[in-house]
C-alpha positions in Angstrom: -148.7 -117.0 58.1 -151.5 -119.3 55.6 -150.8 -119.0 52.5 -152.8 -120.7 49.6 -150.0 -122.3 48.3 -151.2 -124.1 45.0 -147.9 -122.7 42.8 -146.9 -126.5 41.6 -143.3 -126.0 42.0 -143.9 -124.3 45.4 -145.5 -127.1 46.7 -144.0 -128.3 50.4 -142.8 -132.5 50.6 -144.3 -132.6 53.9 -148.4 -133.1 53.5 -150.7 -133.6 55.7 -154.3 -133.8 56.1 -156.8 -132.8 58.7 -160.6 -132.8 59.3 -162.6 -129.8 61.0 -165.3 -131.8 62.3 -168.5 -131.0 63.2 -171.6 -131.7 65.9 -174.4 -129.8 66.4 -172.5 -126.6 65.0 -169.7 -126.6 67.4 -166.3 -127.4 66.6 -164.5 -130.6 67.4 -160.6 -130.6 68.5 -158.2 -133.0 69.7 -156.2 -131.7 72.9 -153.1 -133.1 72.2 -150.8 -135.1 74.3 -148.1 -132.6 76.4 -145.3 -134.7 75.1 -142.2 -132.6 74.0 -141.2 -134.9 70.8 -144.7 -134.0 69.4 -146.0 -130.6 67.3 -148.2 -128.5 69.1 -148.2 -130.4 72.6 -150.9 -129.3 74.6 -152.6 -128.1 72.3 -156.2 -128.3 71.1 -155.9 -128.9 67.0 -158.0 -130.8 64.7 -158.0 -134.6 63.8 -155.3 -135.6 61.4 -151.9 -136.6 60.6 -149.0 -137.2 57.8 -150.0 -138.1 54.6 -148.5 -141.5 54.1 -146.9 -143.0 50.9 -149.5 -143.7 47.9 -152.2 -142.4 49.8 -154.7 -139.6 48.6 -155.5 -136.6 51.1 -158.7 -138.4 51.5 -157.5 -141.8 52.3 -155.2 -140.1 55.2 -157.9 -138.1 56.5 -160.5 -140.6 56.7 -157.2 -142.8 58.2 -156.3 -140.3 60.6 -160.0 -139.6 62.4 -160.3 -143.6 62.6 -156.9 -144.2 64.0 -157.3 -141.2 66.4 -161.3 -141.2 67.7 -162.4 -144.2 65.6 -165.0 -142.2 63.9 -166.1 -143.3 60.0 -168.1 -140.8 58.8 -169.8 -141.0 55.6 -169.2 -137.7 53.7 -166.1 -135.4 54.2 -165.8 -132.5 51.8 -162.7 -131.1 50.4 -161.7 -127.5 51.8 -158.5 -126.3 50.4 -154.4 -127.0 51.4 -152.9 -124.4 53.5 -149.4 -124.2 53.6 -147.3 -123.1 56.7 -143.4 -123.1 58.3 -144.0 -125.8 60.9 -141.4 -124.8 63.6 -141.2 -128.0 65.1 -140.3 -130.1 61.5 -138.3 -126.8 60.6 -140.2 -127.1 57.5 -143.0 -126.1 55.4 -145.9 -128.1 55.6 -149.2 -128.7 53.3 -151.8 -129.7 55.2 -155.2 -130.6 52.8 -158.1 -129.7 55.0 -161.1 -131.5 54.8 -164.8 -130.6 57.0 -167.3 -133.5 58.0 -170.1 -133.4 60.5 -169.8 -136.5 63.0 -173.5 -136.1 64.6 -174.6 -139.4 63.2 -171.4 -141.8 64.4 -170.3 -139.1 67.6 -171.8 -141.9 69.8 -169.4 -144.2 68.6 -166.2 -142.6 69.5 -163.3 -143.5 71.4 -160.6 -141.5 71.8 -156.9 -143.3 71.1 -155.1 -140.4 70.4 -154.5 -136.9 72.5 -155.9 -136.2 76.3 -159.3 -135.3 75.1 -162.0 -134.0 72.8 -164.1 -131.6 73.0 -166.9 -129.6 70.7 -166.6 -125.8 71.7 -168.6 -123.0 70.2 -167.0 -121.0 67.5 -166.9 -117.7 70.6 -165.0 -120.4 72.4 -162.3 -120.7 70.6 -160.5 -117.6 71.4 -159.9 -118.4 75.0 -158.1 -122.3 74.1 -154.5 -122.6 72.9 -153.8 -124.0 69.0 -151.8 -123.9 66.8 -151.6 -120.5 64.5 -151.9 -122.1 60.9 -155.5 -124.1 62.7 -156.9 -121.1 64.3 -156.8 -119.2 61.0 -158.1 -121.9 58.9 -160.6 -122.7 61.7 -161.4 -119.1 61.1 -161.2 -119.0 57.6 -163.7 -121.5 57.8 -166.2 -120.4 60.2 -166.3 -117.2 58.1 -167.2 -118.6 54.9 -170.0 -121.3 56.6 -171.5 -117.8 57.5 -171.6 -116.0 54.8 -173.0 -119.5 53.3 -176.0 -119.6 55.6 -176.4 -115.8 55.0 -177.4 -116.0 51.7 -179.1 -119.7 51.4 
């Protein structure tokens, strides 16, 4: 379960922060490696990682797509933290989502991190594995793009 989390004295150690990246209006995910000793192996998640010390959710973001598909895009926007029971730290996690669209520097890619990448439709998404807490702020946020472009 996703919960928004901001109570201050609720808020979990473990942070991290991800990017939901986009080109051409599909979705871009990392398939991550199937290596036991990792979360989710296997799965398709997005870009991101463990927020390290004296860094901003920003910095590790931005950190985290270079280090991972060296992409440096110019503008990511702020989301919102969801907050979840990762069963694989036995913990709960923050993870500070971020969204960016990668058209302009895609060409530039190289994958260092995780078996692959791939952009998939939003219908596509139902048929892939992920994990939970993703899917539903992968949701969350295809939802409110929507409703966004509904009423521009």
């Amino acid at each position: 379960m996703v919960h928004s989390g901001l109570e201050k004295e609720n808020v979990p150690h473990f942070q991290t922060a991800h990017a939901i990246l986009l080109l051409s209006g599909k979705y871009v995910l990392q398939l991550r490696d199937n290596i036991p000793t990792i979360s989710a192996p296997g799965q398709w998640s997005f870009f991101g990682g463990k927020i390290e010390e004296g860094e901003t959710p920003l910095e590790a973001v931005k950190r985290e797509v270079y280090e991972e598909i060296t992409l440096k895009p110019k503008k990511y926007t702020e989301l919102w933290p969801i907050d979840f029971y990762s069963e694989f730290d036995k913990t709960m996690v923050r993870s500070w989502l971020f969204t960016v669209d990668v058209a302009d520097v895609w060409v530039t890619r190289q994958l260092r991190e995780g078996k692959d990448a791939n952009a998939f439709d939003f219908e596509e998404l139902s048929k892939i594995e992920m994990p939970t807490a993703m899917r539903e702020a992968l949701i969350r946020f295809h939802n409110e793009r929507m409703n966004k472009e509904l009423y521009a």
